[in-house]
N, C-alpha and C positions, 0 to 999 in steps of 0.2 A: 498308484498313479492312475490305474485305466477307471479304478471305481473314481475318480472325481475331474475323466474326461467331458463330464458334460456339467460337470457343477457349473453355475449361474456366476456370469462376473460382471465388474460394475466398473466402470469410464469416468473416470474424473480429469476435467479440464481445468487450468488456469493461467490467465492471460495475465500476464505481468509489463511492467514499464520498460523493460529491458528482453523482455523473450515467453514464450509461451512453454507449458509445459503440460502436455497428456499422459494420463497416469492407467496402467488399468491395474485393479482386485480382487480378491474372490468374495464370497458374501461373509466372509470370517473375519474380514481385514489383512489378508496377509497381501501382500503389494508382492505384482509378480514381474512386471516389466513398464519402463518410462521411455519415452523421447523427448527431447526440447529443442525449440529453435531459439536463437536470438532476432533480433529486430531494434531497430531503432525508432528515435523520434526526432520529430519534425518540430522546430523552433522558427515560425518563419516570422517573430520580432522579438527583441528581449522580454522577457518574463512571459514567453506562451510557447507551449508545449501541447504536442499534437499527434495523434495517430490516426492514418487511414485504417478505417473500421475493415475494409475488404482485403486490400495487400499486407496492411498489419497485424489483425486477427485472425478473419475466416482461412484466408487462403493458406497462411500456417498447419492451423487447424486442422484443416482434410487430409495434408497431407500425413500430418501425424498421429493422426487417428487411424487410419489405411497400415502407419508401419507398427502403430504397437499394439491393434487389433489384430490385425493379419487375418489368418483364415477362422478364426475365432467367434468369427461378428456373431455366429447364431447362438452364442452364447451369453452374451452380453445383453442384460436385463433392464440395466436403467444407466440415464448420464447424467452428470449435473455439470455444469460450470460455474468457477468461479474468476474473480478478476480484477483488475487495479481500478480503482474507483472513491469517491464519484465521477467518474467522466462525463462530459454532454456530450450526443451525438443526435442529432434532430434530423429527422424524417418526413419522405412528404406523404402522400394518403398510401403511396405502395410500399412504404417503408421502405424506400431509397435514400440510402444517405444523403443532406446537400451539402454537406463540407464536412471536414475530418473533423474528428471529436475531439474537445476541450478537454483537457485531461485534468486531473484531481489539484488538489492543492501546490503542485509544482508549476500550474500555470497563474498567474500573478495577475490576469490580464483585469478582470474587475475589481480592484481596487475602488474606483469610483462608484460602482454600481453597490458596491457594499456597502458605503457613506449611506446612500440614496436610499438602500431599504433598511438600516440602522435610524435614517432618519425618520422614517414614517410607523417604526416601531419603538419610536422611544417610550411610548406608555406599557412595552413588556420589555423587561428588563432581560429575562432570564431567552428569549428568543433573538433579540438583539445583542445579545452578549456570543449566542451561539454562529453567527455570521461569520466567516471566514474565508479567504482562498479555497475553501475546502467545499463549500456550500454552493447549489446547483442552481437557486435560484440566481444569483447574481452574472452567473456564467450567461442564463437565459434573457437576462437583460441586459446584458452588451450584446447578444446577437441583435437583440432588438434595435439597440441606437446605430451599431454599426453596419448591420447588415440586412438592412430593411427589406431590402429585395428577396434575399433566403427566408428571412422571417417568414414572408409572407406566404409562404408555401410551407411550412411549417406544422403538421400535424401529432404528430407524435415525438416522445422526447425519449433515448436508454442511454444506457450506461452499457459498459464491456460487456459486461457475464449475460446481462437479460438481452441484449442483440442478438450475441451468439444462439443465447438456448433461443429466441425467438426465432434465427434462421433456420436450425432446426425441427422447428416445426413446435414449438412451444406455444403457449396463449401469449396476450401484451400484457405483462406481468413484472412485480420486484417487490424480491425479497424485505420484510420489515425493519432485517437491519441496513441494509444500504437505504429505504427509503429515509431512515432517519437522519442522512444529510445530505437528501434534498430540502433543509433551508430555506427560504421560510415559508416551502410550502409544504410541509409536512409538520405534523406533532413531534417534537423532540425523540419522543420512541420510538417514531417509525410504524407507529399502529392504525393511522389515518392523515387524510391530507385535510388540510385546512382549506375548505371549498372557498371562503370568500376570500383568503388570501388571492389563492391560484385565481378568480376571475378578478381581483382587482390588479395583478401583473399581468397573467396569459390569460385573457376569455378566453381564446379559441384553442388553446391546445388542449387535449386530450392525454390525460395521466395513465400510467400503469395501473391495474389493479393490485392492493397490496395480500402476500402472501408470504406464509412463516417459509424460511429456507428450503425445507425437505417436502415441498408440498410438489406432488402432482401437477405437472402443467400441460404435460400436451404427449405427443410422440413424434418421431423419427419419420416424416415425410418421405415420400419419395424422391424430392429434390435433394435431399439432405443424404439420404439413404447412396444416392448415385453418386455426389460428392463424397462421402466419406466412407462409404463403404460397409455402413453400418445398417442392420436389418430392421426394415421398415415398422416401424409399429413400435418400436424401444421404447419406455417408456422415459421421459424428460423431467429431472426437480428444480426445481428452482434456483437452485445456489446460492451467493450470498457473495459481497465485498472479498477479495483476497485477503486482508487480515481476519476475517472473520474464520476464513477456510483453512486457514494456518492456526488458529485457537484451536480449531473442531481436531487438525489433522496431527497435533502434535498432544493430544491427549489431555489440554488442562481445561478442565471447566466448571474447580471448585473456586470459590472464595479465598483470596490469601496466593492463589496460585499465579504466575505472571510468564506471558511469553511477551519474547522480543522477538519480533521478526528483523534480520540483517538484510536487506535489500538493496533497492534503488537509495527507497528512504529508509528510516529507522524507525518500526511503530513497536511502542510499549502499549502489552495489555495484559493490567491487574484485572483481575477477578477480583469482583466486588460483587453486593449483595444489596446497592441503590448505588443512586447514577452521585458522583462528585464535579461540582462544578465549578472553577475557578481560570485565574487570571492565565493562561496558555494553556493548559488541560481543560481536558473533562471528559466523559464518560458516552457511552454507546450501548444501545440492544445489545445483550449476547446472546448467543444465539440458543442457547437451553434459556429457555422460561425463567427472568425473575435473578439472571445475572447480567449483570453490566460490564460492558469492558473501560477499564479507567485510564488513562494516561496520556499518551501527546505520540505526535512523529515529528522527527527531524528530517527535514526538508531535502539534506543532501548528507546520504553516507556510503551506501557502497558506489552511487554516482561519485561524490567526493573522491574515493579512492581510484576510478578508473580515469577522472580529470587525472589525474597523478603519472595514471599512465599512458597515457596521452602526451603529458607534458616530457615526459621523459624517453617517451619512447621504448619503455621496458615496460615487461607483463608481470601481473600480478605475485604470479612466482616467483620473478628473479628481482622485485622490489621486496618481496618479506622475505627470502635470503639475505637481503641487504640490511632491513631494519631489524633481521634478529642479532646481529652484530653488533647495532646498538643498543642503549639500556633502555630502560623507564626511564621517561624523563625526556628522551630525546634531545639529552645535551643542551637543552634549553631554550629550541625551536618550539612554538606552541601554532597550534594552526584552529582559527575559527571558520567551524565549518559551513559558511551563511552561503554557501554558492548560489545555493536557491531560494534567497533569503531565508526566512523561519517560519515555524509555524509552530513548535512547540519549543520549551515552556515560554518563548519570548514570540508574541505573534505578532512577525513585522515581516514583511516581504521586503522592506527597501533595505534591509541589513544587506553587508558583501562580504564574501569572504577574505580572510587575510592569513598570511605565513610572515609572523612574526620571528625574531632572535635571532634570522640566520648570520652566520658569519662565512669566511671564504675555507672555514675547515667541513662544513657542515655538507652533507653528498644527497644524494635522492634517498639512500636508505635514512637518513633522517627527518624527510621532508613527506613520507610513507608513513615511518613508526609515526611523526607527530599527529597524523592526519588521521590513524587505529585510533590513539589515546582521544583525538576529537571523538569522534564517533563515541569513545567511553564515556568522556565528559558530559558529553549532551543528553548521554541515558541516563546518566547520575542525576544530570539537572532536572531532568522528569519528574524522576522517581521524588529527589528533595522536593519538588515543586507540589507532588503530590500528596505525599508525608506521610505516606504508607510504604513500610517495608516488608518487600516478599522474603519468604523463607528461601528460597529460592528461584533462579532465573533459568528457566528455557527458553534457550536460541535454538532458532530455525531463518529458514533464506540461507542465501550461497554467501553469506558472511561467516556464518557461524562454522564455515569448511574452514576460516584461518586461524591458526593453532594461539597467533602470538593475539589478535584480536580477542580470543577468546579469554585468554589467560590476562588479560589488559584488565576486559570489562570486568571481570572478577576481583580483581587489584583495585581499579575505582573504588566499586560500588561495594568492597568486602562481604558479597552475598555469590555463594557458592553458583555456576554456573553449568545447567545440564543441556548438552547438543543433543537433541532431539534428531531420532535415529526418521530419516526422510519425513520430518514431520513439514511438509510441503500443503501449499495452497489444495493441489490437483490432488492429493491421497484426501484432504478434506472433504474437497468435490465428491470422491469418493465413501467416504460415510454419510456427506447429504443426499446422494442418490442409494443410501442401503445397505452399506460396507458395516464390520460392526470399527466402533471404536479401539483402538490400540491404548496402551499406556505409553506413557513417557520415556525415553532412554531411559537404560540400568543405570546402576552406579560408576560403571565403567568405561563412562562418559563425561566426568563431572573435571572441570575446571577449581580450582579452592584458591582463595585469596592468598596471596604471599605477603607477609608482612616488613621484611626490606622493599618489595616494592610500593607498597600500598602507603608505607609513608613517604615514598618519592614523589607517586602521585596524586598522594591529598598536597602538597606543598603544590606541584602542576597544577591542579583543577582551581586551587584559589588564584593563582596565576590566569588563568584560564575565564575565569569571571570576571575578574576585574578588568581584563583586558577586552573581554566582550560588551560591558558595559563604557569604557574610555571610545572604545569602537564605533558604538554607535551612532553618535551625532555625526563623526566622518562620513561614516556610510551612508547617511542621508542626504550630505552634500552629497557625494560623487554620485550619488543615484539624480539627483537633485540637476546636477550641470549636464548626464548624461539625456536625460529628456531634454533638457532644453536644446541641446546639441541636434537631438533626434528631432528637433519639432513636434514634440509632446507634453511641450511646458502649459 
C-alpha cells in the first residue's frame, strides 16, 4: 500500500439527465472511490427539457470533485468529462450562459425547424434523413426565430461535457463523436463541419474546434483549481457524449459486441465495423477508430419508471417488491412507453404514452412490472429494427441494478444479458483522460433467457406492437387538440 501512495490517478466526470457522477482511478483502471448527486429538470412548456448549466452542472461538480478527491488532488494527473448530450447551451463573447441549455432529443421543441432544414436539404437524402429531436442545428434555429434578442448576443455554442472541461480551463473544443450530431452542420462522422452549411444558418457563430476524445485540451486553471480543489496545471481530455463513455467504460469496443445503457432514456449500442442507416436507427463515430455505434434510444425508460413512482407514491423498491409478485406478462396490462414521444425505432415525438388492459384486480405492482417489460419491448424493437443480433448484451446505467428488469430484457430479446460491474459514463471519462481499459463483468453476472417466460413474452411484445401501431393516429390527435388548447396550433 505505501509503495503506490503516490501512484498517479485519473477524474472522471459524468453529467447525466437525472444527476451527476465523479469517479476517480488509478492509471491501471481499478476504480477506487465515486460520489453522485441527483438534479433535476426544467420543462417550462410541453415537449422542452432544460438544465441550468451552472446550478445544474458546475456547481454539482465542485462539490463532488472536493469529496471524492479529498486530500489526493496532488495526485491526480488528468480529468476528462463526459455528459448527456447533444444539448445547446449558447454563450456570449465571455462564455456566459444566455439561457439554460436545450437538452438532447427529450426536448421536442424544433419540430418545425427540422421540416425547414429537411426542406432545403432535400437534394441529400442521407443528411436529411439524419435530422431529428436529436440534431443541434434545428435546436439553434428556434433560438433564432424565437428568441431573437438572446440570438443576438450569441457567440459560441456547447454541449454538457465540452462547457464543463472548458470551465476548467480547457480550449473551445468537441469531441468527433458528439460533433457528429451537431446536424446539419457537421459531416455525419463528426470529422468536420460543413462551412457553407454553418454560414448559410449561423454567419456569426463561431464552432468548436473538432478533436478525437482523449486528446489534450488544456489544464486546471486557477479558477477551476479554487472551485474544485484540484491542482492547477492537471492536465484536461476532451471526453466525449455519455453513451459514448459508457461504451468506452464498460469494456466493449469489438464488432458484434452491444451495450445498453438503462438510464433516463434507453440507448442501444451494437458495435459495428460501418455506419447502418435506416428508418428509426442508425449509426454513430465510436470512439476507437473505424467502429460505429449502431442502434436507437427510447425516449422514455428509467424516466418511464420513476413517472410510476411519482404516480403512486412508492419508491422504486417497494414497486419491484410489488411487481416480482407478478408474472411475465403482467396479467395482461401492457404499457407504451411514448411519455416522451420516440425517437427510436419509431421517430415521432407526437406519440403519447398509454397503460392499457387494466381492470379493478390489477395494483401498481402490475402497472411497474408492465412498464420493465416496456422498456424490454422497445430494445427488442431496436434490435429487430436493426437485424443484427448480438451475442450478447451488456447493461450499464442504474437500470441494470433491477434484478427483475434484467431478467425481463433477457426473456424478450432471448440474448443472454451481462451487468457490467460499474461500467459507468464517469469510469469512461476515466480511461479517456488515461485510466487503462477493464473488461466486461464475469460470468457471474449474466442474466439467460427463461423459456416459460419468453414465450409469454413473445405473445406480450406482438401485443405490444400492434397496439403501438392502433395508438398512433390517437396520439396525434390528442397531441393535435392539446396545441390548439395551448395556442400553438
Amino acid at each position: 500500500m505505501a509503495a503506490n501512495a503516490q501512484a498517479p490517478l485519473i477524474l472522471g466526470i459524468d453529467i447525466g439527465t437525472s444527476g451527476t457522477r465523479v469517479a476517480l482511478a488509478t492509471a491501471n483502471g481499478r476504480p477506487l472511490r465515486d460520489a453522485s448527486a441527483t438534479h433535476g429538470t426544467a420543462h417550462p412548456a410541453p415537449g422542452q427539457s432544460e438544465h441550468d448549466a451552472d446550478t445544474t452542472w458546475w456547481e454539482p461538480i465542485t462539490r463532488l470533485v472536493r469529496e471524492v478527491v479529498g486530500d489526493a488532488a496532488d495526485r491526480v494527473v488528468s480529468v476528462s468529462v463526459s455528459g448527456l448530450g447533444p444539448c445547446v447551451l449558447v454563450v456570449d463573447e465571455d462564455a456566459r450562459p444566455l439561457r439554460p441549455a436545450i437538452l438532447y432529443g427529450v426536448d421536442t421543441r424544433s419540430t418545425r425547424q427540422i421540416e425547414t432544414m429537411r426542406a432545403e436539404l432535400a437534394h441529400d437524402a442521407v443528411r436529411r434523413d439524419r435530422l431529428t429531436t436529436q440534431s443541434v442545428g434545428p435546436k439553434l434555429l428556434w433560438i433564432q426565430e424565437h428568441e431573437p434578442e438572446i440570438w443576438e448576443r450569441v457567440r459560441r455554442v456547447f454541449t454538457a461535457h465540452n462547457y464543463i472541461a472548458h470551465r476548467l480551463g480547457g480550449g473551445y473544443v468537441l469531441d468527433r463523436v458528439s460533433a457528429s450530431w451537431w446536424d446539419p452542420l457537421a459531416e455525419p462522422d463528426g470529422s468536420a463541419w460543413r462551412t457553407k452549411d454553418v454560414r448559410r444558418w449561423m454567419p456569426d457563430l463561431e464552432l468548436p474546434a473538432i478533436v478525437e476524445p482523449d486528446a489534450l485540451i488544456g489544464r486546471i486553471s486557477a479558477a477551476a483549481a479554487e472551485a474544485t480543489g484540484l491542482r492547477i496545471g492537471t492536465a484536461i481530455h476532451a471526453g466525449t457524449t455519455d453513451y459514448a463513455a459508457h461504451v468506452i467504460g464498460s469494456g466493449v469496443s469489438r464488432p458484434g459486441e452491444c451495450l445498453v445503457v438503462f438510464g433516463t432514456t434507453l440507448s442501444v449500442n451494437l458495435i459495428t465495423d460501418a455506419a447502418v442507416i435506416g428508418a428509426g436507427i442508425g449509426s454513430a463515430p465510436g470512439v476507437v477508430a473505424g467502429t460505429w455505434y449502431t442502434g436507437g434510444v427510447t425516449a422514455a425508460a428509467g424516466a418511464l419508471l420513476t413517472w410510476v413512482t411519482a404516480l403512486t407514491g412508492s419508491s422504486h423498491a417497494e414497486l419491484t417488491a410489488l411487481a416480482d409478485r407478478v408474472g411475465p406478462g403482467s396479467d395482461g396490462v401492457i404499457v407504451l412507453p411514448y411519455f416522451s414521444g420516440e425517437r427510436s425505432p419509431v421517430e415521432d415525438p407526437h406519440l403519447r404514452g398509454a397503460v392499457l388492459g387494466l381492470d379493478l384486480a390489477h395494483s401498481a405492482g402490475h402497472v411497474y412490472r408492465a412498464a420493465l417489460e416496456a422498456v424490454a419491448f422497445s430494445l427488442r424493437h431496436i434490435l429487430d429494427t436493426v437485424g443484427r443480433r448480438p451475442e450478447r448484451i451488456v447493461a450499464a446505467g442504474g437500470g441494470s441494478a433491477n434484478p427483475i428488469l434484467m431478467q425481463t430484457v433477457a426473456d424478450v430479446t432471448g440474448i443472454p444479458v451481462v451487468i457490467a460491474d460499474d461500467g459507468s459514463a464517469a469510469y469512461g471519462s476515466c480511461v479517456l483522460a488515461g485510466a487503462a481499459v477493464r473488461a466486461p463483468s464475469g460470468e457471474g453476472a449474466v442474466r439467460r433467457p427463461d423459456d416459460r417466460a419468453a414465450a409469454v413474452l413473445a405473445e406480450c411484445y406482438r401485443t405490444y406492437l400492434d397496439a403501438a401501431g392502433a395508438m398512433a393516429p390517437i396520439s396525434h390527435h390528442i397531441t393535435a387538440l392539446s396545441a390548439h388548447r395551448a395556442g400553438r396550433a
